[in-house]
N, CA, C and O of each residue as an XYZ file, in Angstrom:
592
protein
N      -8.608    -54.047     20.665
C      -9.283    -52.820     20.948
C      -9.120    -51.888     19.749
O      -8.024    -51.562     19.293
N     -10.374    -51.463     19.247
C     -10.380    -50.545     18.477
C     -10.001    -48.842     18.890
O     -10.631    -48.308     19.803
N      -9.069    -48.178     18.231
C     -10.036    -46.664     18.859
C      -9.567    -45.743     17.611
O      -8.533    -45.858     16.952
N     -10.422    -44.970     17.494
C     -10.634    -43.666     16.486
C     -10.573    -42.181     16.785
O     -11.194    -41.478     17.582
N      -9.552    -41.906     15.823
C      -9.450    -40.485     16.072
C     -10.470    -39.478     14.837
O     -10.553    -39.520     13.609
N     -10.919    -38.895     15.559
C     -11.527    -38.043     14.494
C     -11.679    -36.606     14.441
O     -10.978    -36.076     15.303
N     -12.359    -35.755     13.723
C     -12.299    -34.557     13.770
C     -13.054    -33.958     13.917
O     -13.383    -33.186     13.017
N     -13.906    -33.998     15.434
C     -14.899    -33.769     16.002
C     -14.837    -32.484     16.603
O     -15.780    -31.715     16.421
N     -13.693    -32.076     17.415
C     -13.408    -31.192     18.107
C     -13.297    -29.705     16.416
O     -13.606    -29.643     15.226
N     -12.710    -28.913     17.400
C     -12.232    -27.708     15.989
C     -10.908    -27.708     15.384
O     -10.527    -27.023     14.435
N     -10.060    -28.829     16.265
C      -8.814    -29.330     15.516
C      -8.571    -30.389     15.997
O      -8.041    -30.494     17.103
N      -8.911    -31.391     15.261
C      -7.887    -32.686     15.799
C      -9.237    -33.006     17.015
O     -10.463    -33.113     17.000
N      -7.913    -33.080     18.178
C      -8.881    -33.068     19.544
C      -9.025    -32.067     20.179
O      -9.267    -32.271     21.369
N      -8.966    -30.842     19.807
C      -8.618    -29.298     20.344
C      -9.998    -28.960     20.404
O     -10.592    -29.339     19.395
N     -10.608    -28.465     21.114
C     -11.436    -27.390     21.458
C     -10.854    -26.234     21.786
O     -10.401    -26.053     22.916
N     -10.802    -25.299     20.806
C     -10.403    -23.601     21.071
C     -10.766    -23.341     22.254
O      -9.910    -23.363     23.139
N     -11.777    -23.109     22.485
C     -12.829    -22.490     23.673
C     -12.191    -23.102     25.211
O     -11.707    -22.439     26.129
N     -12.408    -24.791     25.109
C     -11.381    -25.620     26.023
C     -10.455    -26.419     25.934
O     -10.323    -27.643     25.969
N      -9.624    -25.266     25.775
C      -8.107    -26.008     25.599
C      -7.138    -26.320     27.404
O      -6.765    -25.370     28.093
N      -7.007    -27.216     27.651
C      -6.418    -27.712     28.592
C      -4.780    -28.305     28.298
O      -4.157    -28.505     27.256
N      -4.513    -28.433     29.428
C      -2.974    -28.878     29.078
C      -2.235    -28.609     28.050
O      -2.194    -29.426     27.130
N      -1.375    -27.217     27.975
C      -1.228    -26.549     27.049
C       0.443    -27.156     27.415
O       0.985    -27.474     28.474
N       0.760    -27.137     26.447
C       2.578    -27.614     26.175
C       2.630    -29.321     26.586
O       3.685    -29.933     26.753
N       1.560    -29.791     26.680
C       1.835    -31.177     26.456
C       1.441    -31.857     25.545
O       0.298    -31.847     25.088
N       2.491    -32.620     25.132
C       2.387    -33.539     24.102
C       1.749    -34.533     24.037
O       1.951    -35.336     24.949
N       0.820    -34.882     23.062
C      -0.099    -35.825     22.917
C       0.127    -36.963     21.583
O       0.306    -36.401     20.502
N       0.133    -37.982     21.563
C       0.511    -38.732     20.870
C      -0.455    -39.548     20.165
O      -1.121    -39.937     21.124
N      -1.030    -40.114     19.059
C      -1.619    -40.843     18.136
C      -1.034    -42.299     17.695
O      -0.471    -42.217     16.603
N      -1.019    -43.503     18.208
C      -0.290    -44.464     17.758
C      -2.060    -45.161     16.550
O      -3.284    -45.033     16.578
N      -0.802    -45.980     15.548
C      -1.681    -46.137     15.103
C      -1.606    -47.848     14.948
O      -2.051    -48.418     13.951
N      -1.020    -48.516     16.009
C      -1.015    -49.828     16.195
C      -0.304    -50.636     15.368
O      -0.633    -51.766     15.007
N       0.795    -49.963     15.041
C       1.546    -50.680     13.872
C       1.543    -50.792     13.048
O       2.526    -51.233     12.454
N      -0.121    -50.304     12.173
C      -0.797    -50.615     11.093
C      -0.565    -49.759     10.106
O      -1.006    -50.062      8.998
N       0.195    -48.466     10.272
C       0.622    -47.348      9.519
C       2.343    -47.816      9.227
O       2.672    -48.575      8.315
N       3.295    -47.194     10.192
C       4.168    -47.704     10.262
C       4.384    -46.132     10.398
O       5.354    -45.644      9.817
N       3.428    -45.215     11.222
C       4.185    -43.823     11.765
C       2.960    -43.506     12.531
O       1.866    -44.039     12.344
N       3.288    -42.400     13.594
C       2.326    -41.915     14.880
C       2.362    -40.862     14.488
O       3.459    -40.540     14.030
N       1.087    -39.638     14.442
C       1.020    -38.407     15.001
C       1.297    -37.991     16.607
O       1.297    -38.584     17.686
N       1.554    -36.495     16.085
C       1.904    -35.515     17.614
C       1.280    -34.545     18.022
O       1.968    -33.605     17.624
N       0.320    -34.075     18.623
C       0.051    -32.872     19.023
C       0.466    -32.186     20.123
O       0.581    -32.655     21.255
N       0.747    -30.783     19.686
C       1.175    -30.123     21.108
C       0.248    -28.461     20.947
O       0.654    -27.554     20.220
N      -0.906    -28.386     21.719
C      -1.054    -27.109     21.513
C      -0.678    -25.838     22.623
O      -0.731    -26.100     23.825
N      -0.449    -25.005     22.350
C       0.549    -23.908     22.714
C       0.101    -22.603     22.658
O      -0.717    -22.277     21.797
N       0.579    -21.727     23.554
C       0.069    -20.389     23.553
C       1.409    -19.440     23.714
O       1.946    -19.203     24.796
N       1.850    -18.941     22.430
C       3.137    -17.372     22.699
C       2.213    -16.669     22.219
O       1.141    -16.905     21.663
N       3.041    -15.350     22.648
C       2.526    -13.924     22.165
C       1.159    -13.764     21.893
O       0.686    -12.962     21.087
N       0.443    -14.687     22.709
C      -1.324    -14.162     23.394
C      -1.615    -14.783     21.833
O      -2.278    -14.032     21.117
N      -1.212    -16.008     21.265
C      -1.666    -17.011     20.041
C      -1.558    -18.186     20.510
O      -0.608    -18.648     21.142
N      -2.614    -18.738     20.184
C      -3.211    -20.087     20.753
C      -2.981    -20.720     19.117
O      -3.481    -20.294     18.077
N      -2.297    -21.566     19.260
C      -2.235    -22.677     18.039
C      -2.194    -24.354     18.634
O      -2.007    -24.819     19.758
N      -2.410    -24.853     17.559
C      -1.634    -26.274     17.528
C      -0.807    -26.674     16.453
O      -1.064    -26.375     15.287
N       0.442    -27.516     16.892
C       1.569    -28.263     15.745
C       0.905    -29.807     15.651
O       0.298    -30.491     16.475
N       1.199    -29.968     14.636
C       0.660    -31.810     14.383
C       2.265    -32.032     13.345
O       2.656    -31.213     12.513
N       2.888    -33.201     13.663
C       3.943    -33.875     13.678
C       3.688    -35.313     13.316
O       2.753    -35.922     13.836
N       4.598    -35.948     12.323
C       4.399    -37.478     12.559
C       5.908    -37.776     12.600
O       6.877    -37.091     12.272
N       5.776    -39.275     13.211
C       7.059    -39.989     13.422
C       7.126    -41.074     12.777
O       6.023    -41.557     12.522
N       8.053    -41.669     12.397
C       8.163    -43.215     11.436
C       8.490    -44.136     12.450
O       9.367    -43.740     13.218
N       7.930    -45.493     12.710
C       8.256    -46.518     13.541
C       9.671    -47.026     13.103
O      10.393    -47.161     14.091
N      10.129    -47.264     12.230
C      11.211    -48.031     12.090
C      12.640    -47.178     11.529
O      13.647    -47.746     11.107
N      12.420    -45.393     11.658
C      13.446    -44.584     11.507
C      14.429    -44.309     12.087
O      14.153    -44.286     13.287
N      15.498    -44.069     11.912
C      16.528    -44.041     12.903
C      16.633    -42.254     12.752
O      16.960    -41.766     11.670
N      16.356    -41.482     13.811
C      16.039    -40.266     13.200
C      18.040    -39.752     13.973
O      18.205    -38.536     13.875
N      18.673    -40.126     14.291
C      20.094    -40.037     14.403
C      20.680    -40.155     12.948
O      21.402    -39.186     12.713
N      20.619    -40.785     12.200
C      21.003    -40.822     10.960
C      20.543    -39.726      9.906
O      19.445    -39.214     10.123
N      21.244    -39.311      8.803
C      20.370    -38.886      7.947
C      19.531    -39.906      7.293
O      19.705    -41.123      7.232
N      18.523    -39.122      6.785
C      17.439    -40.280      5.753
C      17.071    -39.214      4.927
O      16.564    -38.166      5.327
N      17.419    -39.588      3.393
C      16.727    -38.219      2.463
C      15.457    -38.297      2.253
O      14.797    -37.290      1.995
N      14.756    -39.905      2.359
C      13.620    -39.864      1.795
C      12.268    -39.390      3.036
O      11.054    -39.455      2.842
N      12.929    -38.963      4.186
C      12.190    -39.124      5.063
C      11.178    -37.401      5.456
O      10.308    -37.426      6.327
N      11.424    -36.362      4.845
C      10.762    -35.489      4.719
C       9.637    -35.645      3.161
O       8.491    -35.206      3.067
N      10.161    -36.146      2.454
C       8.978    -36.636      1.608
C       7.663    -37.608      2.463
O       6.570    -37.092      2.699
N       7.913    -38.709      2.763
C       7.205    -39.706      3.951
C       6.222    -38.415      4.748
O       5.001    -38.422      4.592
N       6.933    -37.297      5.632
C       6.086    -36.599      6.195
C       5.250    -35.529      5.841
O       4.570    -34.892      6.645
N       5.319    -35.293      4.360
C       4.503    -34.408      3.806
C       3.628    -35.416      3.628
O       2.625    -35.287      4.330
N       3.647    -36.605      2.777
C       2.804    -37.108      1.932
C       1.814    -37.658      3.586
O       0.609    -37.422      3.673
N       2.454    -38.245      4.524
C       1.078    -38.393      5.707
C       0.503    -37.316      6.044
O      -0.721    -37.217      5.958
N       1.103    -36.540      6.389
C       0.244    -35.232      7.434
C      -0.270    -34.928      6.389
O      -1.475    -34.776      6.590
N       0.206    -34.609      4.512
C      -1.265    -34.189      3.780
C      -2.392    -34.495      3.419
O      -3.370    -33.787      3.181
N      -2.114    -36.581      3.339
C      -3.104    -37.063      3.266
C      -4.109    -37.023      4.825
O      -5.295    -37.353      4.795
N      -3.620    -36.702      5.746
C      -4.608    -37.351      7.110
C      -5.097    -36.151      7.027
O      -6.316    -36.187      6.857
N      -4.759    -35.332      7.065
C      -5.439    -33.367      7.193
C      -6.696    -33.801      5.846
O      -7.873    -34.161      5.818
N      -5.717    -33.535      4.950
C      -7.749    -33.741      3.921
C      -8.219    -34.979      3.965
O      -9.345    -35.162      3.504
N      -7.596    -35.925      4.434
C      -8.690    -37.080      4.773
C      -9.968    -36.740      5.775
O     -11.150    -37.080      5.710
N      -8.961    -35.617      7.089
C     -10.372    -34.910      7.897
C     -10.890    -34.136      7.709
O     -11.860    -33.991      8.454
N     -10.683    -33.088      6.643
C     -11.111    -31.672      6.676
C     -11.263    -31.411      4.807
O     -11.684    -30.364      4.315
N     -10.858    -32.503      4.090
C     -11.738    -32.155      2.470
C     -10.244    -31.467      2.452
O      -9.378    -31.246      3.299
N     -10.450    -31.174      0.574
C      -9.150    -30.381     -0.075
C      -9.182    -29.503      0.498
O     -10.019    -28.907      1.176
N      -7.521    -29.305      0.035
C      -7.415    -27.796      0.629
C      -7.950    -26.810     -0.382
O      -8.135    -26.880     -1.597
N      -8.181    -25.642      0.738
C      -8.681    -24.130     -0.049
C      -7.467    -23.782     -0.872
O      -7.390    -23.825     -2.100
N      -6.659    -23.480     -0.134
C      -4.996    -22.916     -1.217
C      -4.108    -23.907     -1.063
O      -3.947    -24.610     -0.066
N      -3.378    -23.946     -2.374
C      -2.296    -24.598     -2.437
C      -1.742    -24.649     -3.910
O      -2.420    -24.759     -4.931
N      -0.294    -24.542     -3.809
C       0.200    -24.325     -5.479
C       1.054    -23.528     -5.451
O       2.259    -23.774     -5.495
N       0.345    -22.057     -5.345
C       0.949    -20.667     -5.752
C       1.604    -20.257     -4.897
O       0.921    -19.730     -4.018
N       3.026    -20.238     -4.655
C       3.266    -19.572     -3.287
C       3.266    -18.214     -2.944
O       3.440    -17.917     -1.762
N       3.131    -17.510     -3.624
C       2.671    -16.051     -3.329
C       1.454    -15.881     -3.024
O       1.334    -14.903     -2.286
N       0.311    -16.485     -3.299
C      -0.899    -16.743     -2.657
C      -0.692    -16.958     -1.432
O      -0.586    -16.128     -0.529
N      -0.636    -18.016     -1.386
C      -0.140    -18.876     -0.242
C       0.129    -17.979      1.084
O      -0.620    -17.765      2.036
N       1.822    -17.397      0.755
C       2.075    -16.867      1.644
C       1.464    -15.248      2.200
O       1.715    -14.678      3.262
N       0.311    -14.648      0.683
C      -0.426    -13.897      0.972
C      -1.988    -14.511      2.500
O      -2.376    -13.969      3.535
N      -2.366    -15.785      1.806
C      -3.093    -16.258      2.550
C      -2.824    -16.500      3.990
O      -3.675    -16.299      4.857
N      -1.598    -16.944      4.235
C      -1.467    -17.272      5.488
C      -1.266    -15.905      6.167
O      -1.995    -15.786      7.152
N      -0.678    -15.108      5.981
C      -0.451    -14.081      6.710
C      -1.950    -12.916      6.927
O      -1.926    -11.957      7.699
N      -3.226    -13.317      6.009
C      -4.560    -12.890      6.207
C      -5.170    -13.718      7.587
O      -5.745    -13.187      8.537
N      -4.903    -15.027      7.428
C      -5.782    -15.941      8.092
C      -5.351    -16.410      9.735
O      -6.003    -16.797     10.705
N      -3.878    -16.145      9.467
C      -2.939    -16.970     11.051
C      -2.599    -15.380     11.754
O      -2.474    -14.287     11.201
N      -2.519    -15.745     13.088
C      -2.000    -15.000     13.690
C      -0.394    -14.770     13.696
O       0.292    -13.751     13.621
N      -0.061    -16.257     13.828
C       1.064    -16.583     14.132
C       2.168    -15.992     12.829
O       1.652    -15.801     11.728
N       3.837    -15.689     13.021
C       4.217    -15.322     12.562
C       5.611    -16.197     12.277
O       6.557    -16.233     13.064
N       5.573    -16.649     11.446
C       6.799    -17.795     10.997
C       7.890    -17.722      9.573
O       7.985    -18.566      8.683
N       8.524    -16.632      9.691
C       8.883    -16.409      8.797
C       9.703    -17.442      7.756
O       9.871    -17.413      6.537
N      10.189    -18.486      8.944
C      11.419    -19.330      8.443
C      10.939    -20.556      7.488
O      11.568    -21.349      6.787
N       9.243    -20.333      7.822
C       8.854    -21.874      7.101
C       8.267    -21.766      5.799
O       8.458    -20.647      5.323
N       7.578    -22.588      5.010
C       7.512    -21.970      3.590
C       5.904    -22.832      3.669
O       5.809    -24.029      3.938
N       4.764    -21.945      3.380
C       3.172    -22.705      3.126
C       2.962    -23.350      2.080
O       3.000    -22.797      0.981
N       2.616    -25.057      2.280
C       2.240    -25.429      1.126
C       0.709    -25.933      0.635
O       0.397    -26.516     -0.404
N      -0.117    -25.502      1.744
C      -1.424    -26.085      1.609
C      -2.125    -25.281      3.288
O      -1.660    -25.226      4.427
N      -3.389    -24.782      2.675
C      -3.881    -24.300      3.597
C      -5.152    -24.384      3.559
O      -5.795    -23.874      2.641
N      -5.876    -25.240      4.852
C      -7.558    -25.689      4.797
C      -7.716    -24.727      5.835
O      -6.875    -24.368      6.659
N      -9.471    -24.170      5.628
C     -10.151    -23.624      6.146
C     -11.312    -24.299      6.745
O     -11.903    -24.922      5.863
N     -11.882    -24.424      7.911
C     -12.665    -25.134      8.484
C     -13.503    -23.661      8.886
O     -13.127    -22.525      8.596
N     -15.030    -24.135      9.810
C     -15.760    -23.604     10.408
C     -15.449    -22.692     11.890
O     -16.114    -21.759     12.342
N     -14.150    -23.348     12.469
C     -13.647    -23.060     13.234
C     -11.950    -22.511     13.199
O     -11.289    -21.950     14.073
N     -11.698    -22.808     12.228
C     -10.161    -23.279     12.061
C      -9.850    -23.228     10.981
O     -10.490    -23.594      9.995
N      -8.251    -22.508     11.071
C      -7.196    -22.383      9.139
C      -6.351    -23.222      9.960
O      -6.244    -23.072     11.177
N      -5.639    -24.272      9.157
C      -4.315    -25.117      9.240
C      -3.994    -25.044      7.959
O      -4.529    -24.848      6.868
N      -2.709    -25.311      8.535
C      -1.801    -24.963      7.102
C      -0.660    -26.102      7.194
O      -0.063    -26.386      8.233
N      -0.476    -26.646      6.061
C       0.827    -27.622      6.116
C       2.195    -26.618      5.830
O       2.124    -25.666      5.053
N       3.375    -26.955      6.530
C       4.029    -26.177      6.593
C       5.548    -27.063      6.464
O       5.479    -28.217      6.887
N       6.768    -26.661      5.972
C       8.201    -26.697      5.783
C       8.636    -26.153      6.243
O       8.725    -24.992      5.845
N       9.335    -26.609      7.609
C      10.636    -26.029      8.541
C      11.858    -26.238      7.812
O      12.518    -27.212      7.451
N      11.950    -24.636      7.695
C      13.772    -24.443      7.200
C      14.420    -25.042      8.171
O      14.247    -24.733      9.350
N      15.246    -25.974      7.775
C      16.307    -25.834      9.147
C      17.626    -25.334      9.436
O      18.546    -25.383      8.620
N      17.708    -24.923     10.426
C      19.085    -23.909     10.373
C      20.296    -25.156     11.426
O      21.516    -24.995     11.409
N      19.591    -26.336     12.263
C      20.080    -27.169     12.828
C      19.883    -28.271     12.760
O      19.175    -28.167     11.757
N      19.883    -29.592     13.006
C      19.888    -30.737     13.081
C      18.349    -31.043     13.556
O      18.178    -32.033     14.267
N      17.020    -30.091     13.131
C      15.798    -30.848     13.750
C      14.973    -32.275     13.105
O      14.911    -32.522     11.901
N      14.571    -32.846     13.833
C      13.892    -34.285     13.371
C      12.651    -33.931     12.243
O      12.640    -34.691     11.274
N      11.741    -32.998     12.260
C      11.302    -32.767     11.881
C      11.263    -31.813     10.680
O      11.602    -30.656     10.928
N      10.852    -32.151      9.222
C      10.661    -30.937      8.147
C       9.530    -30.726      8.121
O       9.570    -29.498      8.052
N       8.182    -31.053      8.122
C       6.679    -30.729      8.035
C       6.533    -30.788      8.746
O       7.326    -31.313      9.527
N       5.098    -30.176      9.190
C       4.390    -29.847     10.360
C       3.032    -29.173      9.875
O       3.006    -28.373      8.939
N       1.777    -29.609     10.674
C       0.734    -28.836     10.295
C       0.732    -28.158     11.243
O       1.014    -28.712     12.306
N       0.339    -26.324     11.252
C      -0.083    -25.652     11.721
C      -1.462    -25.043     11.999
O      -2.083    -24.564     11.051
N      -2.021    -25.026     13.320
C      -3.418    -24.601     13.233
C      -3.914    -23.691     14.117
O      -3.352    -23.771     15.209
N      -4.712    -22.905     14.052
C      -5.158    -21.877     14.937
C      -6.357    -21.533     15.015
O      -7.020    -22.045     14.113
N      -7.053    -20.758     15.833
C      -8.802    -20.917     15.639
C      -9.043    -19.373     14.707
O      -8.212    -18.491     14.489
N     -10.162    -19.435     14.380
C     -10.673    -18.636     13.423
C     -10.878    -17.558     14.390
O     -11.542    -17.819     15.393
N     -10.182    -15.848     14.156
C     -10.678    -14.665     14.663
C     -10.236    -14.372     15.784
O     -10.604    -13.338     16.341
């Protein structure tokens, strides 16, 4: 069985307008053929509707440290984001950057650091670096929110 994800909706599989099942997690396997899954979870605080996109490695032991393993998750989530949505608009400068995001997102994240930010018809996502202050599985993450 074949199946395809694409970027039909205004994120991912998100429809802004109809967003359903909000705080559940949705998962992307990609049949072994990658050797990591995407995550979506879209979410609503402080009257902001976003989505997080996440990937996981099949054969990681995420109990262990692994140094090389926040490199691994930039380099997927950046390639699959402009594989769907074309280069990014910003990326490079981080004073741009963090000028841009704070024009375009609602959301307010002080702890993470912007390294790439696409603009769609509907939608700014931004690839993003979680500081961590604890033991989380995750260092990247794309962030996305609807336009306006």
């Amino acid at each position: 069985m074949n199946v395809n994800i694409s970027a039909s909706a205004d994120f991912l599989n998100v429809s802004w307008d109809q967003v359903k099942n909000l705080g559940q997690n949705t998962g992307y396997t990609s049949n072994g053929t990658l050797g990591y899954e995407f995550h979506i979870l879209t979410e609503k605080k402080d009257d902001v509707l976003f989505s997080g996109l996440r990937v996981s490695f099949d054969s990681t032991d995420y109990m262990r440290p692994n140094p090389g393993l926040a490199d691994k998750e930039q380099a997927a989530l950046s390639a699959y984001i402009t594989q769907l949505y074309g280069k990014a608009a910003f990326e490079g400068d981080e004073a741009v950057l963090n000028q841009q995001f704070k024009q375009l997102f609602k959301s307010s994240i002080p702890k993470d650091k912007v390294l790439k930010i696409w603009k769609t018809k509907k939608s700014n996502i931004a690839l993003l670096y979680q500081k961590r202050e604890f033991d989380d599985i995750f260092q990247y993450w794309v962030h996305a929110e609807p336009i306006g």
